[in-house]
C-alpha positions in Angstrom: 0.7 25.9 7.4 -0.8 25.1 4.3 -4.6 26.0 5.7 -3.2 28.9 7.3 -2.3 30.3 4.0 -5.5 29.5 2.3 -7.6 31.5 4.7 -5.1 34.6 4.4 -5.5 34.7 1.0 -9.4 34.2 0.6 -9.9 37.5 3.0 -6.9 38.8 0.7 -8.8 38.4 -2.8 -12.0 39.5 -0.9 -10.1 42.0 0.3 -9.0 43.3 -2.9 -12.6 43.0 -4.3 -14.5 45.2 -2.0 -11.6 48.1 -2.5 -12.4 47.8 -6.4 -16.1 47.7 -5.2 -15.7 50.9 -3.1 -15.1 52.9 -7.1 -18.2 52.8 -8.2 -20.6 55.6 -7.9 -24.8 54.4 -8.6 -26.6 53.9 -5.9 -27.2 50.0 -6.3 -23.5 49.7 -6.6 -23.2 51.6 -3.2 -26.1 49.3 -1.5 -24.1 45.9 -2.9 -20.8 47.2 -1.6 -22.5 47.8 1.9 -23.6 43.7 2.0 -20.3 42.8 0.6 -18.7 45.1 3.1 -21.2 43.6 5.8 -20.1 39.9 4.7 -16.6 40.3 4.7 -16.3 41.8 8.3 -18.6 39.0 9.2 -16.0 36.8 7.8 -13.0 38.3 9.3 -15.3 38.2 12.8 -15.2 33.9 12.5 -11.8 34.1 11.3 -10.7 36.4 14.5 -13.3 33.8 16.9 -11.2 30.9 15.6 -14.1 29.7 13.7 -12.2 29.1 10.2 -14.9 26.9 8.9 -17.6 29.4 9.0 -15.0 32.5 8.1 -14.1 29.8 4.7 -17.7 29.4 4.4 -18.5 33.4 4.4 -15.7 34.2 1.4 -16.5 31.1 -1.0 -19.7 32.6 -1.2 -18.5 36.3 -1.3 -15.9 35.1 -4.2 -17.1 34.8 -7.5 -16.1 31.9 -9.6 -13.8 33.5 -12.5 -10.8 32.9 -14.1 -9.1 35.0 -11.6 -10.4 33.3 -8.5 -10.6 29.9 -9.7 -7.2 28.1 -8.3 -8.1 29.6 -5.0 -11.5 27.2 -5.3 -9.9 24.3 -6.7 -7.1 24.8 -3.6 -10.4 25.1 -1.4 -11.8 22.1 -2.8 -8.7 19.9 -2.3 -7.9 21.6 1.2 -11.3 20.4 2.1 -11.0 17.0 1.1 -8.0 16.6 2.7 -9.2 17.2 6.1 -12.1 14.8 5.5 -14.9 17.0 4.5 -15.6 15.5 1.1 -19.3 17.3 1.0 -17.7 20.6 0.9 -15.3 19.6 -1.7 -17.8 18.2 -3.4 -19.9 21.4 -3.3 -17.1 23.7 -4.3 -15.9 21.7 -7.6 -19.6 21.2 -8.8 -19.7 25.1 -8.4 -16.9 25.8 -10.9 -18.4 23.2 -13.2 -21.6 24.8 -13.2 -20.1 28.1 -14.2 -19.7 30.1 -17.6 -17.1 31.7 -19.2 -14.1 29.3 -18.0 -11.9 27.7 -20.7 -12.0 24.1 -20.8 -8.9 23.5 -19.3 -9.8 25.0 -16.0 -13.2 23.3 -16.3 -11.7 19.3 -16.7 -9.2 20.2 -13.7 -12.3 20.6 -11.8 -14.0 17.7 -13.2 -10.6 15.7 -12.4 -10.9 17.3 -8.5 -14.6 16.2 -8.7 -13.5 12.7 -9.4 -11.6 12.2 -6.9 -13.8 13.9 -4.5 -16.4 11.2 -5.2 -13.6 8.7 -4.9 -13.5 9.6 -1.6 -16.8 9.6 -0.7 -16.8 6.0 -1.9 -18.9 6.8 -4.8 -17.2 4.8 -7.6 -19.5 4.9 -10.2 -20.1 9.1 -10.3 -16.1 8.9 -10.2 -15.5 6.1 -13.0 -18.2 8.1 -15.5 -16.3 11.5 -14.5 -12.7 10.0 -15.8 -14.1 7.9 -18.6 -15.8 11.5 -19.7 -11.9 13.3 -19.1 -10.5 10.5 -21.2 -13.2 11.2 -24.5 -11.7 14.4 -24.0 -8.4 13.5 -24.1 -7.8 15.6 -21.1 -5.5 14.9 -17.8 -6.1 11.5 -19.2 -3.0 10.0 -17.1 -4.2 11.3 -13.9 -7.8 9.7 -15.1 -6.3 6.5 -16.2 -4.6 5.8 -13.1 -7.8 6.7 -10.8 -9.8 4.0 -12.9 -6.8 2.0 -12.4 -7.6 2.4 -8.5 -11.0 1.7 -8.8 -11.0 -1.5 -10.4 -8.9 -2.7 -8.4 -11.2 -1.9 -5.5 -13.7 -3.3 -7.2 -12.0 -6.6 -8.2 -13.4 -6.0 -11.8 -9.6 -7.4 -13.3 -10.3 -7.4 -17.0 -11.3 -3.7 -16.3 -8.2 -3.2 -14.8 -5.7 -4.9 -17.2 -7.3 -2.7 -19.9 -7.1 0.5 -18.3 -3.3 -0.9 -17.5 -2.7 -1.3 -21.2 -3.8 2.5 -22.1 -2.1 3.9 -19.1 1.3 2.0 -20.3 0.6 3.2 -24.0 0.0 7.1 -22.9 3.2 7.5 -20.7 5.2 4.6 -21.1 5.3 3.3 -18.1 6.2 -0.3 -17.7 2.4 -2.2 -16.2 3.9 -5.4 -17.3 4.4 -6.8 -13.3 1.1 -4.7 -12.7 -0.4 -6.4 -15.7 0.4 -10.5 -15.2 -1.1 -9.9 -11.3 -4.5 -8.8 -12.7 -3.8 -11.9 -14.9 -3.3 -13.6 -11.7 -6.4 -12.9 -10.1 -8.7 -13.8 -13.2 -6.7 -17.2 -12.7 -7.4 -17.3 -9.3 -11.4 -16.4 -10.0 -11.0 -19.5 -12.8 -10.0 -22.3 -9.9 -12.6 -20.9 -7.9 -15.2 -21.3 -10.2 -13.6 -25.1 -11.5 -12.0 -23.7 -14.6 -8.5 -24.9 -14.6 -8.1 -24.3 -18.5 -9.5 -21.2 -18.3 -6.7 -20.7 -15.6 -3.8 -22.3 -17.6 -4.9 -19.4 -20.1 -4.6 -16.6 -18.3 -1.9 -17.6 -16.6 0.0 -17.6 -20.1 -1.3 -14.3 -20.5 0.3 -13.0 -17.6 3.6 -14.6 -18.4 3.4 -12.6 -21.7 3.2 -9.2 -20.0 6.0 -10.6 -17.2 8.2 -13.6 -18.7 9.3 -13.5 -14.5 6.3 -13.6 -13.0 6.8 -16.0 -9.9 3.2 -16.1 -8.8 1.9 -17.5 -11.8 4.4 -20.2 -11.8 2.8 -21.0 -8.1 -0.3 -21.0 -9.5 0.8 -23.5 -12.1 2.5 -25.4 -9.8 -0.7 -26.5 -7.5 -2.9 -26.5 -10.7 -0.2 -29.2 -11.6 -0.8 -30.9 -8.3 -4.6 -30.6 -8.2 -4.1 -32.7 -11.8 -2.4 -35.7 -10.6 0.9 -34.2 -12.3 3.3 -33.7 -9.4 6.2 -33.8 -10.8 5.3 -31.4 -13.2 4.8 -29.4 -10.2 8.0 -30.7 -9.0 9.7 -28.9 -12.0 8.1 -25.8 -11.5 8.6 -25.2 -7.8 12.7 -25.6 -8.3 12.4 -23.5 -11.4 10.9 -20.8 -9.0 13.5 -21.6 -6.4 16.3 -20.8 -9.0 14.7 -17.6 -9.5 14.1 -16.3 -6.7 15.7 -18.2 -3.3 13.2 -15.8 -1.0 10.4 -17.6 -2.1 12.0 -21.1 -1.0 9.4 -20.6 2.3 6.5 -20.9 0.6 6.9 -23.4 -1.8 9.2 -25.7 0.4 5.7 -27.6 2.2 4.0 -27.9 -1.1 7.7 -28.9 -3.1 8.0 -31.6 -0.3 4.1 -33.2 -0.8 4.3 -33.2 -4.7 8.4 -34.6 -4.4 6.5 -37.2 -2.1 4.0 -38.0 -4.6 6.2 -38.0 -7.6 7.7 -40.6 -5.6 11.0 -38.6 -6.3 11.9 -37.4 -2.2 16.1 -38.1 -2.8 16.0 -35.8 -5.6 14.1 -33.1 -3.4 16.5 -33.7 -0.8 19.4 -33.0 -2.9 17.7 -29.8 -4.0 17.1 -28.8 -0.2 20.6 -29.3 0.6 22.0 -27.6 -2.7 19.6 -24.4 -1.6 20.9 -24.4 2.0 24.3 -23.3 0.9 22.9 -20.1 -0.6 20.1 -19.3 1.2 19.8 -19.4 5.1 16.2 -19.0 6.3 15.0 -21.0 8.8 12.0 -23.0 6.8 15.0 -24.6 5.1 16.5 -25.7 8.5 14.0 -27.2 9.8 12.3 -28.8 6.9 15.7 -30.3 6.4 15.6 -31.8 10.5 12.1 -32.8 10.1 13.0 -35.2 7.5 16.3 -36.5 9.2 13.8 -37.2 12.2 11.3 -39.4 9.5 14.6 -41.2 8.4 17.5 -41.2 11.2 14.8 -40.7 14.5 15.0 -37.9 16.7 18.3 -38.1 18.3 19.9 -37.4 14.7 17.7 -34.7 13.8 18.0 -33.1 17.7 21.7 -33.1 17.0 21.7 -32.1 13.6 19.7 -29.0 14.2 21.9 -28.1 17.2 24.7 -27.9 15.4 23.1 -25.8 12.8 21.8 -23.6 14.9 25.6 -22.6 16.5 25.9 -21.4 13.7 22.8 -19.5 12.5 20.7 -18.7 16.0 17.2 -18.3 15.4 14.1 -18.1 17.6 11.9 -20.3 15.6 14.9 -22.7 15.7 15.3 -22.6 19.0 11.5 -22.9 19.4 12.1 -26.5 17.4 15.0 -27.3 19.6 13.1 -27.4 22.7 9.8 -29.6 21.2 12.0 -32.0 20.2 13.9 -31.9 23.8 10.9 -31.9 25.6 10.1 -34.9 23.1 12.7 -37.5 24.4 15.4 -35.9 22.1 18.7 -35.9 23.7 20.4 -32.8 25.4 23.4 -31.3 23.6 26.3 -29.3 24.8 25.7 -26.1 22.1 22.0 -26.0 23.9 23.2 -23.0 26.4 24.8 -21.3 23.8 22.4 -21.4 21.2 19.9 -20.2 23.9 22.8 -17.1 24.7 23.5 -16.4 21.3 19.8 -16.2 20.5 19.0 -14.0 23.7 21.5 -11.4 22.3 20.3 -11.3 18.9 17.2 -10.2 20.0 18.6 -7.7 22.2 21.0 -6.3 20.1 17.8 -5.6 17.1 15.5 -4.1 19.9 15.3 -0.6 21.5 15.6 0.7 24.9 14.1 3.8 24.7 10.6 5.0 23.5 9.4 8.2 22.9 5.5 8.7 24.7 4.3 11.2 21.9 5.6 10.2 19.1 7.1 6.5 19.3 10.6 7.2 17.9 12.6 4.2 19.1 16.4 3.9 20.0 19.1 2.8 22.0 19.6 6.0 23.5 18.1 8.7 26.1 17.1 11.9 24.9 16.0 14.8 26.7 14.4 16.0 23.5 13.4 13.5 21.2 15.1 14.0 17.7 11.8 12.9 15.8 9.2 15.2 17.3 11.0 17.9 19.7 9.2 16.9 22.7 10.7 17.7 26.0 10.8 14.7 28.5 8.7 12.1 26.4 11.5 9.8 26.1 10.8 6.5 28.5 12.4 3.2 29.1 11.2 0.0 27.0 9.5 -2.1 29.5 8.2 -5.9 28.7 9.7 -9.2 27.7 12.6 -7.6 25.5 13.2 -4.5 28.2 13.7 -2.9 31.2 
């Protein structure tokens, strides 16, 4: 809809154009309104041959860059690079650039439209010099902030980043702390790469600073800790990061377990483990928790420990568990059809029957028309493991 409106108004303003033309009276008036007469049927022609790109073509060059014409260039320009054709764009915002007699606003929202252009294109470097240049002026210097933002972070150039961050938080108050203590983050992670685990520890503070909450730069701690022959400093941190946030218990759990093992502390991680299962009930937790009954009691305890626990939390990776350690010598429990039932009908209940062939809008339900895209008779059974 959006194209279809540009290339009714571009005739339009041409249009318009050749009727003022048609006034004048000298003969080189009358010979220039005959080739701008010429050009516009031509567009119209391309336009009525479904040829839009050639008919868009035809009026950019019919329509004069002025103050009048100028959104309709700049909409031109973004239209284009939009649908992929960043050359064109490029084309059409160096050509209101180029031009006299524009006011300086009009000429940095090209140069803004310019930079993102060559963003597009991949060409960072034009685009980073074009919003550093917006920023000197002090103009659209949000929008130019955040696009440098982008591209140092493409770039992986973090100390870039965090500074841009810093400016962008100052001009519009937004809060880059979070944003901020990841690029802090990443240097640290650059620092053990390179065997620099003070420089690490530094900028790992840093990012603290900027976000006192930060729970990756407590992991990062946490296996500097380890790498250090300190594990039950990492101990510390790893509950610390449980207490703040129980979804992270999955990641940390292995890593928790090997340093608690080190530390030559494993009761007091088992305590933990037990004192997180009563508030959080994923699945790592579980079977963590039956691994180690299996190193202590053997594997008919932990077979029948993780049977019960999984009448009453089914889960697939559970079951999954279940069944190595059955197929290990473990010994076979009542609950096992159940928990086999209960997961089968889990899964079922989450998936869809019903799939729409155009658009893949998914349900439980036939349609004749599918409510997401309107198409008649697309709706098809699910087949596969989980269907028909």
């Amino acid at each position: 809809m959006t194209e279809i409106l540009l290339l009714a108004l571009v005739p339009a303003a041409a249009w318009i154009g050749w009727a003022l033309a048609k006034g004048t009276t000298t003969r080189g008036e009358r010979k220039r309104n005959r080739n701008f007469s010429h050009r516009y049927f031509q567009g119209l022609n391309y336009l009525l041959d479904e040829q839009p790109d050639k008919a868009i073509a035809v009026f950019i060059e019919m329509a004069e860059v002025n103050a009048d014409t100028i959104e309709t260039h700049l909409a031109l320009g973004s239209l284009f690079r939009r649908r992929g054709e960043v050359e064109r764009a490029i084309r059409i915002h160096q050509n209101i650039i180029s031009k006299t007699g524009l006011d300086e606003r009009q000429k940095t929202r090209a140069l803004l439209e310019l930079g993102e252009d060559y963003m597009h294109a991949g060409l960072l470097d034009r685009a980073e010099n074009l919003f550093k240049e917006l920023i000197e002026l002090d103009s659209h210097a949000p929008s130019a902030l955040r696009h440098l933002l982008d591209i140092y972070q493409q770039e992986k150039d973090w100390q870039e980043a965090l500074q841009q961050a810093h400016k962008l938080e100052a001009a519009t108050d937004e809060k880059m702390g979070l944003v901020m203590a990841h690029f802090c983050c990443e240097m640290a992670e650059d620092d053990l790469q390179a065997g620099k685990p003070v420089a690490a520890r530094k900028h790992l503070r840093q990012a603290r600073r900027y976000y006192p909450e930060s729970i990756r730069a407590r992991i990062i701690l946490a296996r500097i800790a380890a790498q250090q022959d300190r594990p039950a400093e990492a101990v510390t941190i790893y509950e610390e990061i449980a207490e703040m946030d129980k979804e992270y218990i999955h990641e940390i759990l292995q890593p928790y377990l090997e340093c608690a093992q080190a530390a030559d502390d494993f009761p007091r991680a088992l305590e933990q483990m037990a004192s997180w299962s009563q508030n959080y009930d994923g699945v790592s937790l579980l079977l963590s928790q039956t691994a180690v009954i299996r190193e202590e009691q053997g594997l008919g305890a932990a077979t029948r420990y993780l049977a019960e626990a999984l009448t009453r939390r089914p889960s697939v990776k559970g079951l999954d568990y279940l069944i190595e350690l059955k197929l290990e010598g473990g010994p076979e429990t009542e609950s096992g059809d159940e928990i086999l039932r209960a997961v089968a009908e889990k899964l079922l209940a989450r998936q869809p029957s019903y799939r729409c062939t155009h658009c893949g809008y998914a349900g439980h339900s036939h349609y004749w028309q599918c409510p997401s895209c309107k198409n008649w008779s697309t709706t098809r059974i699910i087949r596969g493991v989980l269907g028909e």
